[in-house]
Biopython code that builds the backbone (N, CA, C, O; Angstrom):
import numpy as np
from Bio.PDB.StructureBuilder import StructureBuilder

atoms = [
    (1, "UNK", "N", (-27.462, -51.455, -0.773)),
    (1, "UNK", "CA", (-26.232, -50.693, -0.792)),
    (1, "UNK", "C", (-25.077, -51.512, -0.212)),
    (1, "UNK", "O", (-23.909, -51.138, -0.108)),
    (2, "UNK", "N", (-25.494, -52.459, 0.078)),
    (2, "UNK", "CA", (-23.929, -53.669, 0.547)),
    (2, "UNK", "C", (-22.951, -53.531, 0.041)),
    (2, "UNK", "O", (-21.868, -53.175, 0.505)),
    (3, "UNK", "N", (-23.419, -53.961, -1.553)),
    (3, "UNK", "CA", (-21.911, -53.886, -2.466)),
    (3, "UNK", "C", (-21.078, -52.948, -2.258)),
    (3, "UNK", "O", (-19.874, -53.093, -2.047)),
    (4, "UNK", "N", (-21.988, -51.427, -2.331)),
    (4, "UNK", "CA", (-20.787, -50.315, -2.349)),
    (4, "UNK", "C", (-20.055, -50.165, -0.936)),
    (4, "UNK", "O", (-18.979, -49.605, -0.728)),
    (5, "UNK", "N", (-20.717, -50.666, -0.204)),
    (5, "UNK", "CA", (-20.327, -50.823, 1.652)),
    (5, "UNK", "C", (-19.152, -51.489, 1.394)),
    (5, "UNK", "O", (-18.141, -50.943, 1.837)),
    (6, "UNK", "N", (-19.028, -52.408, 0.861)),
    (6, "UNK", "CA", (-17.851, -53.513, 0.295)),
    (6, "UNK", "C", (-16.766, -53.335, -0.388)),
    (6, "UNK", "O", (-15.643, -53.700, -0.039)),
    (7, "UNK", "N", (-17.126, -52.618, -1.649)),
    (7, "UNK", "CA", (-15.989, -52.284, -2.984)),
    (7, "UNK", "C", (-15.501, -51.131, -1.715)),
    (7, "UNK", "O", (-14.270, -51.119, -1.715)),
    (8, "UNK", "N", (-16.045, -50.180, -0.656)),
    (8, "UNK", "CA", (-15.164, -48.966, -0.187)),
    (8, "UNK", "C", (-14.139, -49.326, 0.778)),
    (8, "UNK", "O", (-13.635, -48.419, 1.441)),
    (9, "UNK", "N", (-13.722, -50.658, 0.966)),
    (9, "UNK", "CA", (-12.698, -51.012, 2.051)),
    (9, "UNK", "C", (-11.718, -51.246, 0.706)),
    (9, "UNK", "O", (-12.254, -51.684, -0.312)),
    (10, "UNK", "N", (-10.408, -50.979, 0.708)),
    (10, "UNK", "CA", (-9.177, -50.971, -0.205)),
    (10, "UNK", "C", (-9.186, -52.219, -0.705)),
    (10, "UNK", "O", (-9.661, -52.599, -1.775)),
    (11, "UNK", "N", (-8.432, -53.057, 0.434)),
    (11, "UNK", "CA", (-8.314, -54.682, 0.056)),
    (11, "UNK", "C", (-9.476, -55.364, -0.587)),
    (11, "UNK", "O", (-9.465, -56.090, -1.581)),
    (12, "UNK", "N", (-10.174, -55.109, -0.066)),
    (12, "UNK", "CA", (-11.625, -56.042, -1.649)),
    (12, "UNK", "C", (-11.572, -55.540, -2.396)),
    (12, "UNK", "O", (-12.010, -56.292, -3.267)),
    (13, "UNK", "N", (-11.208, -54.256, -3.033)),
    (13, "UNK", "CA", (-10.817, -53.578, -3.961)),
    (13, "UNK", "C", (-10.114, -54.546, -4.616)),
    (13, "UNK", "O", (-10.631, -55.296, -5.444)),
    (14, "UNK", "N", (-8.803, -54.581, -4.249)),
    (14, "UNK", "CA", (-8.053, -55.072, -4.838)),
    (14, "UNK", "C", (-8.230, -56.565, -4.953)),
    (14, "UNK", "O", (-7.966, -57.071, -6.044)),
    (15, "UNK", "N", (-8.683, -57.410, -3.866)),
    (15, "UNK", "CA", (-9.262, -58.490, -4.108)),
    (15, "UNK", "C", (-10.266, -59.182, -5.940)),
    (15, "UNK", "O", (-10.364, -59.921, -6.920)),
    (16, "UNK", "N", (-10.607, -58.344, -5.281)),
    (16, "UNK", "CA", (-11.842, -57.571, -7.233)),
    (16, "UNK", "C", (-11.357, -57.544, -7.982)),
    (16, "UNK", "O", (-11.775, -58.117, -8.988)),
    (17, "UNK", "N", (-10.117, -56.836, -7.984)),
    (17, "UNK", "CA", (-8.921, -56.578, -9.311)),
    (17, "UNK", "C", (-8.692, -57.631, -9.599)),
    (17, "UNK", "O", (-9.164, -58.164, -10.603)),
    (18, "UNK", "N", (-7.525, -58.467, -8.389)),
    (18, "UNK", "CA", (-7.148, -59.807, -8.674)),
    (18, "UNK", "C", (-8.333, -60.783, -9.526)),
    (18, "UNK", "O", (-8.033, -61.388, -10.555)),
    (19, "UNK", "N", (-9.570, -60.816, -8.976)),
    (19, "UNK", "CA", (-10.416, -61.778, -9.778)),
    (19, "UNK", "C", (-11.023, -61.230, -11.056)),
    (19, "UNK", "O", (-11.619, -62.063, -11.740)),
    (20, "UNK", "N", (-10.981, -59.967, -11.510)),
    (20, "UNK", "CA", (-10.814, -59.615, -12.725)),
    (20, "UNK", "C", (-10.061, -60.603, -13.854)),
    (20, "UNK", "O", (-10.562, -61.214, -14.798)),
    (21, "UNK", "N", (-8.969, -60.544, -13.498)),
    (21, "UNK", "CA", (-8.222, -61.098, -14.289)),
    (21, "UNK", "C", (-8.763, -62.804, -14.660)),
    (21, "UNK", "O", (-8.348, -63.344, -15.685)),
    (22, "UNK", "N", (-9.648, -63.487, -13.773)),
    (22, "UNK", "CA", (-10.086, -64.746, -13.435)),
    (22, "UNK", "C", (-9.842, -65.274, -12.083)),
    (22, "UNK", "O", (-9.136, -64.802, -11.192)),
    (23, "UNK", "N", (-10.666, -66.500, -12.102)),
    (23, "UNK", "CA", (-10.745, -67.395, -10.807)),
    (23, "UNK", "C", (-9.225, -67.644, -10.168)),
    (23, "UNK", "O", (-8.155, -68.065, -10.609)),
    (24, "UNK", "N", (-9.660, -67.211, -9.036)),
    (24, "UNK", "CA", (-8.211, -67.645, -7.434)),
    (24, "UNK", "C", (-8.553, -68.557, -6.782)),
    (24, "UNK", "O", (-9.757, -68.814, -6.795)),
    (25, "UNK", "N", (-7.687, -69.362, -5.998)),
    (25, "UNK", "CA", (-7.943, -69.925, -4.869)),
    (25, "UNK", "C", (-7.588, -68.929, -3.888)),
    (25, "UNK", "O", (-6.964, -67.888, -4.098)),
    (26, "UNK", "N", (-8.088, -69.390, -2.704)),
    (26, "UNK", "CA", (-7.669, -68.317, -1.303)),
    (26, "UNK", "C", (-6.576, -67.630, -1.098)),
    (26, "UNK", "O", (-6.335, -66.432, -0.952)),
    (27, "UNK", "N", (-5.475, -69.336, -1.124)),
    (27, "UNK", "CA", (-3.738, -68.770, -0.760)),
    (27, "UNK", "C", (-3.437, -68.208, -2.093)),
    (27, "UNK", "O", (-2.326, -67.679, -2.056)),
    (28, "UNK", "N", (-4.010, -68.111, -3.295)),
    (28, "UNK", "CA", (-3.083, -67.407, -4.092)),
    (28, "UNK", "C", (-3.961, -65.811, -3.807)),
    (28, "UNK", "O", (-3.185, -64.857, -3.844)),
    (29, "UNK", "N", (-4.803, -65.598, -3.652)),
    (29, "UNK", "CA", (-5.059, -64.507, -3.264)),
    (29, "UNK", "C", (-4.557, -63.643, -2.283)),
    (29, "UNK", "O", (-4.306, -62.444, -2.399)),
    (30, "UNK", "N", (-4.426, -64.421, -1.233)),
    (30, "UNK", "CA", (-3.670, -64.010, 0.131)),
    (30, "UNK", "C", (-2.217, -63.813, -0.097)),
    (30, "UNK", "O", (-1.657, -63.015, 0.654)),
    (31, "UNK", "N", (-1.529, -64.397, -0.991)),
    (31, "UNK", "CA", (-0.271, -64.278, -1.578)),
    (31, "UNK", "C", (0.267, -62.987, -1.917)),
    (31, "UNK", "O", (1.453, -62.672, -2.015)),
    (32, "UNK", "N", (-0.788, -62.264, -2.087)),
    (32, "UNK", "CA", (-0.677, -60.869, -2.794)),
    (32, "UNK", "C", (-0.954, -59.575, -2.060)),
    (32, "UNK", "O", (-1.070, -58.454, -2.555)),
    (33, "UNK", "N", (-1.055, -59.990, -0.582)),
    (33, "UNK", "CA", (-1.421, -58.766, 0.715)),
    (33, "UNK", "C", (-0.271, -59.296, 1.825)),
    (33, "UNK", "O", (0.271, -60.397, 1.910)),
    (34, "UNK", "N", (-0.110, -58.069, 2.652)),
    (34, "UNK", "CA", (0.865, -58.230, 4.015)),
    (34, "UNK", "C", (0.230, -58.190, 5.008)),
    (34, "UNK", "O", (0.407, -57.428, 5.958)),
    (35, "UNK", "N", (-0.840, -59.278, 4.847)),
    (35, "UNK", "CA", (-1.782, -59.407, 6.328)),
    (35, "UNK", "C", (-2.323, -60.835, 6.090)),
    (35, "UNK", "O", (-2.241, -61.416, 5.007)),
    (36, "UNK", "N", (-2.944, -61.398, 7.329)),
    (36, "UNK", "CA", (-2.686, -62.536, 7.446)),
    (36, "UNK", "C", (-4.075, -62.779, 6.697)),
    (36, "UNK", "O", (-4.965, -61.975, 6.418)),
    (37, "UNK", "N", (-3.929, -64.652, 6.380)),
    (37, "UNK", "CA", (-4.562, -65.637, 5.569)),
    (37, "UNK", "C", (-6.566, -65.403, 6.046)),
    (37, "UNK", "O", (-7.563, -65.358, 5.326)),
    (38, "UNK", "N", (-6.376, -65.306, 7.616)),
    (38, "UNK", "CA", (-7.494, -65.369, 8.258)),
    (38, "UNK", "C", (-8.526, -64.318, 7.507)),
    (38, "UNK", "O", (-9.548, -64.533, 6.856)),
    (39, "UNK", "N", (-7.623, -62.696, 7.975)),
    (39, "UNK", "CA", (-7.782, -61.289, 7.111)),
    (39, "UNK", "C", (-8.831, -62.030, 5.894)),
    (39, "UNK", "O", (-10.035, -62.278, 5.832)),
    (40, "UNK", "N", (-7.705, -62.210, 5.038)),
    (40, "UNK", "CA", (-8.361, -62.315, 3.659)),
    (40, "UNK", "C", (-9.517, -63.053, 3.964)),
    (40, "UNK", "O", (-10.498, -62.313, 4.021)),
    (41, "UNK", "N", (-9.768, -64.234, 4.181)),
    (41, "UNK", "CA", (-11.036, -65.010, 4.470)),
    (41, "UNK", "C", (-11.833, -64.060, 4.900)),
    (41, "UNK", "O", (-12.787, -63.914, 4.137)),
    (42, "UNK", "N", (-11.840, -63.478, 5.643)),
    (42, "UNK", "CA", (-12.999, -62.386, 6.383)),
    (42, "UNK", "C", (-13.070, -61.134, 5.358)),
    (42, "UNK", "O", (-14.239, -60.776, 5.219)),
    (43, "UNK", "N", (-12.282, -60.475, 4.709)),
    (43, "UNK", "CA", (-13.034, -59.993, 3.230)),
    (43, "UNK", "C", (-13.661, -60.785, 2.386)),
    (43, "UNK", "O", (-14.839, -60.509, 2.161)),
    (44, "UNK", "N", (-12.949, -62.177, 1.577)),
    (44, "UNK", "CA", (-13.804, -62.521, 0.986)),
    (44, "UNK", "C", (-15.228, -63.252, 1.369)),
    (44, "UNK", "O", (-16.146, -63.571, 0.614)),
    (45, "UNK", "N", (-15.113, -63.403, 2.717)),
    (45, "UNK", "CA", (-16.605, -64.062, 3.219)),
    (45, "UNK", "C", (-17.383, -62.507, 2.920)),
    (45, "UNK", "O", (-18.541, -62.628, 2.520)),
    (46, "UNK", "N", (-16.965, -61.318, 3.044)),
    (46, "UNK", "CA", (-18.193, -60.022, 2.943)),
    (46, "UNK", "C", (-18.576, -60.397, 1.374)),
    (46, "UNK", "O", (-19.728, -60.600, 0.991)),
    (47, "UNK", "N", (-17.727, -60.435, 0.775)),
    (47, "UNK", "CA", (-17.718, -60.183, -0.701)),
    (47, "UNK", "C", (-18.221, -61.251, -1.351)),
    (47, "UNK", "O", (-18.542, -61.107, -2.531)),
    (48, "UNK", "N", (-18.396, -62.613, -0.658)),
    (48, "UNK", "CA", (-19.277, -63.570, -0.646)),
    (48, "UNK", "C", (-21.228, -62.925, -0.213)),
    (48, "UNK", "O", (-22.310, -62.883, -0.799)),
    (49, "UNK", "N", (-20.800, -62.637, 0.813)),
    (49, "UNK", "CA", (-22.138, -62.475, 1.218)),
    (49, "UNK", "C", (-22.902, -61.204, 0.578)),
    (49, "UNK", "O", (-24.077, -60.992, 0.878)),
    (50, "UNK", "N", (-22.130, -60.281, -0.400)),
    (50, "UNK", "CA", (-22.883, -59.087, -0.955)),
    (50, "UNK", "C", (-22.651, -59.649, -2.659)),
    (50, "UNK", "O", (-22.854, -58.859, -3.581)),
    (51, "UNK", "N", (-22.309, -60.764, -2.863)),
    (51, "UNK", "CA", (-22.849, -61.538, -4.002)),
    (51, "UNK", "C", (-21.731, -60.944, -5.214)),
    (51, "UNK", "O", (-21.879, -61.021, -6.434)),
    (52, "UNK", "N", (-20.739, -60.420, -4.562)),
    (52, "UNK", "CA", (-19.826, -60.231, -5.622)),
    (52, "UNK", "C", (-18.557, -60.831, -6.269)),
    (52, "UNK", "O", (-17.809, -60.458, -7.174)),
    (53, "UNK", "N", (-18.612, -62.011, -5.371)),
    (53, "UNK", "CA", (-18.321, -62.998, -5.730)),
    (53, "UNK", "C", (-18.594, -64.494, -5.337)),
    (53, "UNK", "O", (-18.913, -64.642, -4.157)),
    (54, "UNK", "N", (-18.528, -65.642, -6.113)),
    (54, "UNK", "CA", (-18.953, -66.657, -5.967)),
    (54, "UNK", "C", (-17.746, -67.712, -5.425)),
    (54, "UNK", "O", (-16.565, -67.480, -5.683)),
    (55, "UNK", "N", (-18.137, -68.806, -4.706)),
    (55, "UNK", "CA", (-16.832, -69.884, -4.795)),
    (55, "UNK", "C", (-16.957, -71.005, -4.940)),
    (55, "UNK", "O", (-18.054, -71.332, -4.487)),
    (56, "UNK", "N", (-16.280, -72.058, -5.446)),
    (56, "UNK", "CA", (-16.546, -73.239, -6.007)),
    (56, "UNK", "C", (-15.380, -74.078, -5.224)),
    (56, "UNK", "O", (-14.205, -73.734, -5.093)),
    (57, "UNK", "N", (-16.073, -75.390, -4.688)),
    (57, "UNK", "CA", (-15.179, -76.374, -4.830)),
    (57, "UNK", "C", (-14.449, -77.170, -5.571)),
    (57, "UNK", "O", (-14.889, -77.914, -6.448)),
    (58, "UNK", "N", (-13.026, -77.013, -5.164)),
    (58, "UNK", "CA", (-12.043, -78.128, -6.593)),
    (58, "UNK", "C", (-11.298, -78.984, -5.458)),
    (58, "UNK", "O", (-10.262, -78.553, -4.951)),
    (59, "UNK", "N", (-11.943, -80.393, -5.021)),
    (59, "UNK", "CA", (-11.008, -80.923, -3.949)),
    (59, "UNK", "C", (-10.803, -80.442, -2.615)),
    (59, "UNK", "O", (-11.905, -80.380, -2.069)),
    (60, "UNK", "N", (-9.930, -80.092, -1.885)),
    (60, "UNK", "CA", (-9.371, -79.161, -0.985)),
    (60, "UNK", "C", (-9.328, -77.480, -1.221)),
    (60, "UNK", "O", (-9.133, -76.727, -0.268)),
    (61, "UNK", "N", (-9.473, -77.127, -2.198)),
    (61, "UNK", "CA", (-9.222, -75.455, -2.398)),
    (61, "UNK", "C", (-10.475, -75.052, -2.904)),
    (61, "UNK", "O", (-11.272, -75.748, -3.534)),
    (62, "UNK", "N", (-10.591, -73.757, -2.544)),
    (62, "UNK", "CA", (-12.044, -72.878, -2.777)),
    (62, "UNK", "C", (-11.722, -72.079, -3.667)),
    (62, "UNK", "O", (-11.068, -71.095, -3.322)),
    (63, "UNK", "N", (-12.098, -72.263, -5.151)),
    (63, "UNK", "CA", (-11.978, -70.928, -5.538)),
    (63, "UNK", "C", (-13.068, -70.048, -6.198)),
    (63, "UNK", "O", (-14.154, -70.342, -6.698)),
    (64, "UNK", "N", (-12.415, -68.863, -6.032)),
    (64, "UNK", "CA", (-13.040, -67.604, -5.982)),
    (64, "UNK", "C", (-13.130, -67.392, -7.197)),
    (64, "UNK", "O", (-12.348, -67.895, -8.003)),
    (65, "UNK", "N", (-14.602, -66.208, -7.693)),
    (65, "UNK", "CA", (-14.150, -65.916, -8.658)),
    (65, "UNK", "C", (-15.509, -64.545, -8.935)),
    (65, "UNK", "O", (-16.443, -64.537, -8.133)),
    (66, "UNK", "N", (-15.495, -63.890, -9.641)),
    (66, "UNK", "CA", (-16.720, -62.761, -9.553)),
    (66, "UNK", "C", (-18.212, -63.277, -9.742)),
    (66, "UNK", "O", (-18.379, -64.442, -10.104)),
    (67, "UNK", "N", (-19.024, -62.658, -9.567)),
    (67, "UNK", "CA", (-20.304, -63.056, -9.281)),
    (67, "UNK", "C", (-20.969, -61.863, -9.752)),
    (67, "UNK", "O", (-20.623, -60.904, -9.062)),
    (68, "UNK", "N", (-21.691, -61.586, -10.550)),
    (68, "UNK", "CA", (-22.188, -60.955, -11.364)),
    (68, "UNK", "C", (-23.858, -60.542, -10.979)),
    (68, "UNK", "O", (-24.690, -60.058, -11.746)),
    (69, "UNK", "N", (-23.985, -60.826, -9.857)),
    (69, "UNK", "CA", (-25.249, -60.840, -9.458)),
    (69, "UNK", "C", (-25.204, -59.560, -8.703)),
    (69, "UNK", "O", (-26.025, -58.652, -8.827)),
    (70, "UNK", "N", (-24.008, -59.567, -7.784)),
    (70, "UNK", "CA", (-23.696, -57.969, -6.647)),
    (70, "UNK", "C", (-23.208, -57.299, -7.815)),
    (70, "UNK", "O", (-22.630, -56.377, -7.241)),
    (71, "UNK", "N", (-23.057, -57.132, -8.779)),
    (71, "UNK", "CA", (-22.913, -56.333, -9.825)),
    (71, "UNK", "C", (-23.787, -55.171, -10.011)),
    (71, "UNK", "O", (-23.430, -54.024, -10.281)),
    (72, "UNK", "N", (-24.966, -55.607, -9.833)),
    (72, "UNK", "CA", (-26.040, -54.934, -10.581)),
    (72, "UNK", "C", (-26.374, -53.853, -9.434)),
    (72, "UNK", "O", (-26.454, -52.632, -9.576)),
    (73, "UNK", "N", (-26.564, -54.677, -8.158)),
    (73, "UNK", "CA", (-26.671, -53.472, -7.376)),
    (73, "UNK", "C", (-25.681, -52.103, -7.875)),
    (73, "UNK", "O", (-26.261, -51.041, -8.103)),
    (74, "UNK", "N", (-24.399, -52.178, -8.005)),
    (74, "UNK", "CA", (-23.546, -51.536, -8.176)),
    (74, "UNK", "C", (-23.593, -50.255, -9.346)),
    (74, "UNK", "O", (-23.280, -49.068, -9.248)),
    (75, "UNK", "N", (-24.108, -51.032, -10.445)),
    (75, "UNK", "CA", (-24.064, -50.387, -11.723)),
    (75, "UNK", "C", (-25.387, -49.609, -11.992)),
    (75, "UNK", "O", (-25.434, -48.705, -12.827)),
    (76, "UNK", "N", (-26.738, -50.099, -11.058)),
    (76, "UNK", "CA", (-28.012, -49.481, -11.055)),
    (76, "UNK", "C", (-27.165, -47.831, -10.263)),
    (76, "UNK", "O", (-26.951, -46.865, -10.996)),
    (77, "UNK", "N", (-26.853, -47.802, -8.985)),
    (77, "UNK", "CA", (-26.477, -46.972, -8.490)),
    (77, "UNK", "C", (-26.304, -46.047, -9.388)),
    (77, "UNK", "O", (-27.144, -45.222, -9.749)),
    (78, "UNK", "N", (-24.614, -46.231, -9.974)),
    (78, "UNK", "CA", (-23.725, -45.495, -11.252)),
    (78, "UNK", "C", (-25.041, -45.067, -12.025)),
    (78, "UNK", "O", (-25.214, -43.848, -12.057)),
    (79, "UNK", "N", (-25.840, -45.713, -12.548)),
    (79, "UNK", "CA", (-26.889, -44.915, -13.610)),
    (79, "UNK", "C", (-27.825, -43.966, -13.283)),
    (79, "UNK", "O", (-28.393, -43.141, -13.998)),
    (80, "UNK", "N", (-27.938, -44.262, -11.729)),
    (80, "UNK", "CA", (-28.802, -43.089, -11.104)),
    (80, "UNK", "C", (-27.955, -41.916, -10.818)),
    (80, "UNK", "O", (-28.582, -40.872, -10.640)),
    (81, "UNK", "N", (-26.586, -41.851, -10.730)),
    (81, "UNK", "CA", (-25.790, -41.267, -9.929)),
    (81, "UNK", "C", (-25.441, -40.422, -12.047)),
    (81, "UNK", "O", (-25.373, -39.198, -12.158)),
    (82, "UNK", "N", (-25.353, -40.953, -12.793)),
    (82, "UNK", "CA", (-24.816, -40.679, -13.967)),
    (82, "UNK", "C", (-26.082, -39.206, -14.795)),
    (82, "UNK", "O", (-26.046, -38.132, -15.396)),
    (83, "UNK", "N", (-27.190, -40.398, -14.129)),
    (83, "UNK", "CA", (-28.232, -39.592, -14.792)),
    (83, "UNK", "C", (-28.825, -38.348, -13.970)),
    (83, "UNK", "O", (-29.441, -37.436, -14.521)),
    (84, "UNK", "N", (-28.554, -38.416, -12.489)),
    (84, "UNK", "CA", (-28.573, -36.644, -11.716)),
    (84, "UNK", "C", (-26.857, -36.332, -12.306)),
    (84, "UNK", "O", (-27.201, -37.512, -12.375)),
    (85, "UNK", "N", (-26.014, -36.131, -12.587)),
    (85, "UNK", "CA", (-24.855, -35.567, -12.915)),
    (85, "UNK", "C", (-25.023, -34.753, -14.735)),
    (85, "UNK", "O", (-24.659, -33.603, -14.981)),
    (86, "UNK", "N", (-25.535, -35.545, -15.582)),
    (86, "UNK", "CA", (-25.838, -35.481, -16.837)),
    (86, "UNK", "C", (-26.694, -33.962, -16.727)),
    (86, "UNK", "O", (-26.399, -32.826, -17.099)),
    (87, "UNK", "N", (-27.984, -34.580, -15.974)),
    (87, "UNK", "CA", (-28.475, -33.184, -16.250)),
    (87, "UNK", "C", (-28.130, -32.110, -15.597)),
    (87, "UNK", "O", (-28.468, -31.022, -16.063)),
    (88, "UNK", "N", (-27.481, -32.166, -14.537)),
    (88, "UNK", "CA", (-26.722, -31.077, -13.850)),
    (88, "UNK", "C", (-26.043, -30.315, -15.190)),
    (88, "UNK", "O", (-26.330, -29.292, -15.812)),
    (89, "UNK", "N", (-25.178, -31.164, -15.292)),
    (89, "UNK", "CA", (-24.164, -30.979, -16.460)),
    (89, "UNK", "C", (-24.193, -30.057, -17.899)),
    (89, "UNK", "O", (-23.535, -29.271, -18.582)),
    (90, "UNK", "N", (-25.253, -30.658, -17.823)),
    (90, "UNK", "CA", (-26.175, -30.136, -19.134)),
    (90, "UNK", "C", (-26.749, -28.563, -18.906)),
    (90, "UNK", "O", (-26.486, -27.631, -19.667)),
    (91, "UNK", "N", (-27.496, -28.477, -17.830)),
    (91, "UNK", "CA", (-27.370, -27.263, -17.192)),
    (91, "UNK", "C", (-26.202, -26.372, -17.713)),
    (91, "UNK", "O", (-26.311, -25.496, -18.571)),
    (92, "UNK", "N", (-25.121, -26.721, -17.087)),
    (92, "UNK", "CA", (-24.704, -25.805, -16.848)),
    (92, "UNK", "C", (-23.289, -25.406, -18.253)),
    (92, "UNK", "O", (-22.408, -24.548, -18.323)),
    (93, "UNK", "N", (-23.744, -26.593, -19.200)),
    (93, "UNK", "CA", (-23.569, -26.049, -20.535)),
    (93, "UNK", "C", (-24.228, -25.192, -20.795)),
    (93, "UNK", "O", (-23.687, -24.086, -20.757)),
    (94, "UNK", "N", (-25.554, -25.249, -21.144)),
    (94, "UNK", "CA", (-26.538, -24.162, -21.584)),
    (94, "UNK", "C", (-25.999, -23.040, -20.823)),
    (94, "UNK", "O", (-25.599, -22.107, -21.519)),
    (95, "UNK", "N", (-25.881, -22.893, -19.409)),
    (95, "UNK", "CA", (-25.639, -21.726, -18.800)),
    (95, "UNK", "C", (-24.236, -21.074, -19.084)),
    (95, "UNK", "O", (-24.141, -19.848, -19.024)),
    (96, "UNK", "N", (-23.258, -21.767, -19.359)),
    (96, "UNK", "CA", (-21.940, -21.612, -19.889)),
    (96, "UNK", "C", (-22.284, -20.604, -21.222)),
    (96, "UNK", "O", (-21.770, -19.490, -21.327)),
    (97, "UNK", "N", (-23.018, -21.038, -21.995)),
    (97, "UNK", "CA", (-22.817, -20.843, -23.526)),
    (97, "UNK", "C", (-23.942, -19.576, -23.401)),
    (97, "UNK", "O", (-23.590, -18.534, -23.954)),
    (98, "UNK", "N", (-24.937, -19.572, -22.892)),
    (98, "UNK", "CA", (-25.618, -18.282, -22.548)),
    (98, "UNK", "C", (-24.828, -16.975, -22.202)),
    (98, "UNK", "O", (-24.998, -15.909, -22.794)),
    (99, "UNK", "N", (-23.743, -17.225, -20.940)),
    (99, "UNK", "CA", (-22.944, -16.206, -20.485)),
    (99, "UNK", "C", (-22.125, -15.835, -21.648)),
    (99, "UNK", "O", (-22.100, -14.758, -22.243)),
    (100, "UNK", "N", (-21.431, -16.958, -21.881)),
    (100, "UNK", "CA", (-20.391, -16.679, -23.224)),
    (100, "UNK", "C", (-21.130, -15.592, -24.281)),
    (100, "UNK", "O", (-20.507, -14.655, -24.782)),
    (101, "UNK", "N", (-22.642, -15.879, -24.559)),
    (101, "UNK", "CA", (-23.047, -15.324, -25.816)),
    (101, "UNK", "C", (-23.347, -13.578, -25.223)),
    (101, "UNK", "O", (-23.087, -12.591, -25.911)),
    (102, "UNK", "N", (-24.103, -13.514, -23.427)),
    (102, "UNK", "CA", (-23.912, -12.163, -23.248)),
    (102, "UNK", "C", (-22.702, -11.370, -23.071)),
    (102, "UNK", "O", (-22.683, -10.141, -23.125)),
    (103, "UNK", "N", (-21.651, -12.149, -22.848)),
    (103, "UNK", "CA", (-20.435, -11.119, -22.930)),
    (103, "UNK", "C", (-19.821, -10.851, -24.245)),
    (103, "UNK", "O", (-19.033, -9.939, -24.496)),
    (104, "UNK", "N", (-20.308, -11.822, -25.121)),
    (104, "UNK", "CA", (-19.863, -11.148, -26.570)),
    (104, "UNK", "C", (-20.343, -10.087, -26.635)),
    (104, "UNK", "O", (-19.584, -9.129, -26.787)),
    (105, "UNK", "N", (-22.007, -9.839, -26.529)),
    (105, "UNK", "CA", (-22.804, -8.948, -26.782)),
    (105, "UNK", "C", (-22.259, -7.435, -26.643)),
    (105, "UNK", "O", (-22.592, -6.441, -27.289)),
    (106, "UNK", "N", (-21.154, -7.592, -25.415)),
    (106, "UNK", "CA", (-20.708, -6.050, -24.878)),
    (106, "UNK", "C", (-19.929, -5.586, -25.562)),
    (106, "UNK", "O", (-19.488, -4.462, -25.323)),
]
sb = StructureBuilder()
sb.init_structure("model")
sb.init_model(0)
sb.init_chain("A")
sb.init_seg("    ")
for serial, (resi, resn, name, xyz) in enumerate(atoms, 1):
    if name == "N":
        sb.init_residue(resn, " ", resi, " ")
    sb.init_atom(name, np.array(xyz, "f"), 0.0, 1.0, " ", f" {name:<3s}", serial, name[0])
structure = sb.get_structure()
């Protein structure tokens, strides 16, 4: 459950967003929040360490970029979480359309 421990703080959120789009280096990441350089390093080291994203050396700059591995934790969740909701759901169609059909009845 790391990942989701992770995606629920705002700024890695948005961190995430930013690397959506593709690979960052640090300062251009940090470029894009009103808190300091250090900050960011200490989200993306979590978001390093729950595998949701990866970083590569180019010279002097690290960049970032998604990691597809803390993914899965993520998306297994969603399918367990999809598939108790579904049949809830489903439920309470049937039960919807049952009531509907006894109040015609009257």
């Amino acid at each position: 459950m790391q990942a989701l421990d992770a995606i629920a703080d705002p700024t890695r959120r948005k961190i995430l967003e930013l690397l959506f789009e593709g690979e960052m280096g640090a300062g251009e990441i940090a470029g894009h929040f009103d808190i300091s350089a250090a900050a960011i390093s200490q989200h993306l080291k979590v978001l390093k360490e729950c595998n949701l994203i990866q970083v590569r050396v180019d010279g002097q700059r690290r960049i970032h970029s998604l990691d597809y591995k803390g993914w899965k934790e993520i998306q297994d969740w969603i399918d367990r979480a999809k598939t108790f909701w579904e049949g809830r759901l489903d439920l309470l169609e049937k039960e919807l359309k049952a009531n509907k059909m006894r109040k015609g009845r009257r």
